[in-house]
N, C-alpha and C positions, 0 to 999 in steps of 0.2 A: 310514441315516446322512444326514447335509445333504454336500449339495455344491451347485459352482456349475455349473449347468448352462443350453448354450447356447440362446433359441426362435427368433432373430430375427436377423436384423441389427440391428447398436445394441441390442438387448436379452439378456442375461443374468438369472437370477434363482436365486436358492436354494430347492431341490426336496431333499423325502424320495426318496432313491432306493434302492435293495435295498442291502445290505452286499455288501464281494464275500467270496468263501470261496475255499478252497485247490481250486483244478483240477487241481494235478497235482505232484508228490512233492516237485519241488523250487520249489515256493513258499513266497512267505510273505507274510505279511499285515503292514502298517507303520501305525500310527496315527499321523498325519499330524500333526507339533506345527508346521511351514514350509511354506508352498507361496509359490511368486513369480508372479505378472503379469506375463506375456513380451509384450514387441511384435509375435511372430511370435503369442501368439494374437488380437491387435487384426485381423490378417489373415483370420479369422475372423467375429471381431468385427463386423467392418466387412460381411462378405458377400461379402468378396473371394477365396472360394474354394467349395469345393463342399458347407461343411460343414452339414449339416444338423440340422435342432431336435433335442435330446436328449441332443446330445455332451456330458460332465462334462469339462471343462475343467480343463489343470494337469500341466505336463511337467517344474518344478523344484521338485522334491518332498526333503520330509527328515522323518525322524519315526523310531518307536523302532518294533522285532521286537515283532508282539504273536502272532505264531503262526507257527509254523514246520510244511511239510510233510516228510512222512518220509525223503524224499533229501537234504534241506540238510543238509551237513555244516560248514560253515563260521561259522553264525551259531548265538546263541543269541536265546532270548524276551530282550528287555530292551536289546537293541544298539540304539545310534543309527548312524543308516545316512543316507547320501544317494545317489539313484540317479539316475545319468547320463538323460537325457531320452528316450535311444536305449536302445530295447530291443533285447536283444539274448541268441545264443545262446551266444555265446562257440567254436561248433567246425566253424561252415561255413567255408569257404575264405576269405571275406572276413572273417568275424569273428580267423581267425586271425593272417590279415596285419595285423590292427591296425585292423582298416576297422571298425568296429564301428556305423558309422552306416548301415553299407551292408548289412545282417545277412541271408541269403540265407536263414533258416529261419523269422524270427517272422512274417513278414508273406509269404504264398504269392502270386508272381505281381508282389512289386516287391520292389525291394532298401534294406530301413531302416523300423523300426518305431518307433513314439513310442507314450507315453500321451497322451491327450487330444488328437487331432489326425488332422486329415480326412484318409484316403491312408493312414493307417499301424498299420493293422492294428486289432485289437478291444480294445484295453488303454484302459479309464477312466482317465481324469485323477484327480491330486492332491489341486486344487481343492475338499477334501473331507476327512471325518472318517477314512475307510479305504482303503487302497492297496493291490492284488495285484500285486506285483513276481513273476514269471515268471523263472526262471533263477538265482533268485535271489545264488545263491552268486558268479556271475561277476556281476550288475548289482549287488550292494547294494557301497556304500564304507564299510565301519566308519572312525567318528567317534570322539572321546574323549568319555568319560561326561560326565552333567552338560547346559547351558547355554548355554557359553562358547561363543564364536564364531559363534554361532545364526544370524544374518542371513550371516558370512561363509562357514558352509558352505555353506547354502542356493544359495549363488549358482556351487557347484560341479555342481550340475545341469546346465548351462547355459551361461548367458553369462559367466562366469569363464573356463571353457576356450572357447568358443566365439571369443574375443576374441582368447584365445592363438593358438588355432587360423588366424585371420587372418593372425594374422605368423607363424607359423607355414608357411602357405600362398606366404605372400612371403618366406620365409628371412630374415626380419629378421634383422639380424648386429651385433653392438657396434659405435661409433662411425657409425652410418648414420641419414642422415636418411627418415624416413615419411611420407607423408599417409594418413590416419586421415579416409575421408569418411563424417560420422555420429557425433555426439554424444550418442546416445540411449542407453541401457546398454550393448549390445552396442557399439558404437563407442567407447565409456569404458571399457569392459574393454581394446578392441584397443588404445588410445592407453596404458594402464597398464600392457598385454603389454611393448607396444613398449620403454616405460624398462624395467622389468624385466628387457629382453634387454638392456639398456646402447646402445640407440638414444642417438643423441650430439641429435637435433633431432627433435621430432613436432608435426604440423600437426593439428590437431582441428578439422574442417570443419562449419557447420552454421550453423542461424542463428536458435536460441531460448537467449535473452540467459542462464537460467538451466544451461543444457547448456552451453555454450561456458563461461561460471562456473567450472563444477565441472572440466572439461578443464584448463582454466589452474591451478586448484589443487593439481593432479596434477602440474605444469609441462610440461605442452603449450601450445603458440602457439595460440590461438585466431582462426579464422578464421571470417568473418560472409558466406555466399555471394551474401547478398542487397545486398551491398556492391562487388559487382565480380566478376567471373569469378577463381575460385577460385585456376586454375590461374595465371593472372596475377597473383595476390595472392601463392600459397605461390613461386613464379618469382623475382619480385623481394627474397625473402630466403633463394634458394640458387644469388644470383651467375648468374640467369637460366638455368638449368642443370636445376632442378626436382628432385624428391626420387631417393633411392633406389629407394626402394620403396613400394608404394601398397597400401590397405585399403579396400575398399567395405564398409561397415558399417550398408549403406542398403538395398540391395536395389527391388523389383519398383515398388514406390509413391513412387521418390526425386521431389524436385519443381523444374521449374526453376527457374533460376538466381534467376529474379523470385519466385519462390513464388507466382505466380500459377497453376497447373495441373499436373498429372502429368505428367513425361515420363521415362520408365524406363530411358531408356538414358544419362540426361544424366549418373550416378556413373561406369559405365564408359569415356564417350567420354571425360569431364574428368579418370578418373586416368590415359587415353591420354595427354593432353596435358602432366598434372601431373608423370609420373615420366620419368626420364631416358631415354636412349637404354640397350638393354641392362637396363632396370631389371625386377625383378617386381613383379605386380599379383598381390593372394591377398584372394579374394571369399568370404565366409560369409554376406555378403548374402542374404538369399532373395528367389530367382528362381522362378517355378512355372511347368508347360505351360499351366495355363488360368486365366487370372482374369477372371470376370465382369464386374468392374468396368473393365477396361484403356478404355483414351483410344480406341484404334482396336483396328479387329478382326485387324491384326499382336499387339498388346497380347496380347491378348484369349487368343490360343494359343502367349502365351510367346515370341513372335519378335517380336525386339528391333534395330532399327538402328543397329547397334555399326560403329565404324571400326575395323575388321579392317587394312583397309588400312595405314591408320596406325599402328598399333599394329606391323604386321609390317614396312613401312619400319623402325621403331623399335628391333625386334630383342626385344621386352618378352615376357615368359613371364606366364603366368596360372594362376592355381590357386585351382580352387572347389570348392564342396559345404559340406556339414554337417558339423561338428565330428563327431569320433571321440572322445568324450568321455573313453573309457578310455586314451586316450593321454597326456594330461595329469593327471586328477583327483586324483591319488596325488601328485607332485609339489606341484602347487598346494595341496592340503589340506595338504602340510606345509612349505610356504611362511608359510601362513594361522598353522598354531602355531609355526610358531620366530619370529613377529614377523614375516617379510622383507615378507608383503601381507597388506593388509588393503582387501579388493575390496568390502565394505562400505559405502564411500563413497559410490556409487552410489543409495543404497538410501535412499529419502525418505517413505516412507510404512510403518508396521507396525500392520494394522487385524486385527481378526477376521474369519471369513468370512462373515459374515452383511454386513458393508460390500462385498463384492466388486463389487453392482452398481455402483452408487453408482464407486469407485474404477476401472470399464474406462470409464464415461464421461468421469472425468477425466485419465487417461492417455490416452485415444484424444484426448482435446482439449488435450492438452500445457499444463493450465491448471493452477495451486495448489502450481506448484512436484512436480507429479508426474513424476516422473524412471523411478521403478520401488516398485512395491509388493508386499512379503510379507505375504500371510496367514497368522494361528495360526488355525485351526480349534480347535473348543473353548476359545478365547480364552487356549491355551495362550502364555506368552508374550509377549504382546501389550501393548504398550506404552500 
């Protein structure tokens, strides 16, 4: 089959690789009609982690049952399905409580497994004509037959709940104002969570003219950080008081205030300052123990110069990690068909896979109006 598969930093390319087949009873095989370009794989992409030439890239994945192994009871050949990005067993102790990003069986020796992504176990990415979904019966989400909604399930993989999951993290609650730092998809899902929950005010922080855009058309206040310290900016319109609750949507690579240089800690120290006294702060950001490319060699192994201090002056509570994607994606997928969301908006580019090089250089360069791109593999689809 083709998939896209990683050799380089900055470089991707489309390679014949083996098909995969059924390992074990309750698998199943998904021919891939959706896959999405995440920013968390630009992290990659870029070199900024450990991953190495080979990886088949693609963690938000949708397509139909083309083969079932002899333990799946729940699915048949022929379902359209979308599978959370987090693989998982569904019956360790953490998969029970809900944690499901945190999976204590798929991945021996750390807790949370993904396809296509360095650290998390041996599951191939999407990215590609065929997909073996493991577990199947707990990871697959049956879809309604057909078409319809194709880019909006797609995006249930992922950063749909991932976004929720944000405010989720910070209890977003009706009538309360947010700042939302990160206008990139994930930071446009968090900003579209937040009205969703009946947030009465949201701050969409960033400072590429076409993200802040699309933020405001969602009716979030669009804030430009290259225009003045943020927190100064979103301050002055809640009565110097600052938000409720805050959302880092930026994670390990945020840049300062100038956008001249990386400095990784400058999202969390600013929604210190940004959110009120007593407020929460809820991070889906990613953070990693090691990135090659960090500014210093604090950077470098994940240790971050956060004002703890101030923050605990402050009284502010914090809540991170990786979306639980089973927590939400039932919900949200029928959110998507009764009308209420349509997370779609997002979504600016729909190519075949065979364009996927071509499209991680234009999203990793935030150039051509690229926001977020799904691929149809087999040009199923494809606009």
């Amino acid at each position: 089959m083709k998939a896209v598969v990683y050799e380089k930093p900055f470089s991707v390319t489309i390679r014949d690789v083996d098909d995969p087949r059924i390992q074990h009873p309750n698998d199943v095989l998904v021919r891939v009609t959706s896959t999405a370009i995440c920013g968390s794989d630009l992290h990659m992409y870029e070199g900024r982690t450990a991953a190495e030439a080979g990886i088949v890239f693609g963690h938000e994945n949708l397509g139909i049952v083309e083969e079932i192994g002899s333990g799946v009871t729940s699915l048949s050949e022929g379902d359209r399905v979308v599978m959370p990005f987090n693989v998982a067993c569904g019956f360790c102790k953490n998969c029970l409580a809900g944690k499901t990003g945190f999976c204590l069986t798929v991945n021996p020796g750390f807790a949370g497994g993904a396809y296509g992504y360095v650290a998390m176990g041996p599951y191939k990415g999407g990215q590609a004509e065929l997909l073996r979904v493991p577990f199947a019966d707990f990871n697959c989400l049956k879809l309604p037959p057909g078409n319809e909604f194709e880019t909006d399930f797609v995006l249930l993989a992922d950063i749909f709940p991932t976004g929720y999951h944000g405010c989720e993290l910070a209890r977003v609650s009706p009538g309360e104002s947010v700042a939302v730092f990160g206008a990139g998809p994930v930071g446009l899902m968090a900003a579209y969570s937040a009205l969703l929950r009946g947030a009465a005010k949201v701050f969409s922080v960033d400072r590429v003219p076409e993200r802040l855009a699309k933020a405001e058309q969602i009716g979030a206040i669009p804030i430009d950080f290259t225009k003045g310290d943020p927190a100064v900016q979103i301050k002055e319109q809640t009565r110097g008081e600052g938000t409720d609750k805050g959302v880092d949507a930026v994670g390990y690579q945020a840049q300062a205030h100038d956008a001249s240089h990386e400095e990784p800690a400058v999202v969390l120290n600013t929604l210190v300052e940004t959110v009120r006294p007593t407020g929460m702060l809820g991070v889906p950001g990613l953070y990693v123990p090691s990135d090659p490319g960090g500014p210093d060699e604090h950077a470098r192994h994940g240790q971050l110069l956060v004002s703890i201090g101030r923050m605990f002056e402050k009284g502010q509570q914090m809540g991170t990690g990786q979306c639980n994607v089973k927590q939400y994606n039932r919900q949200l997928r029928d959110l998507i068909i009764a009308g209420r969301a349509k997370p779609s908006f997002v979504v600016s580019h729909e190519l075949p896979l065979e364009d996927a090089p071509g499209a991680y250089e234009k999203f990793d360069q935030r150039i051509e109006g690229y926001t977020k791109v799904v691929l149809h593999p087999g040009h199923a689809l494809a606009a």
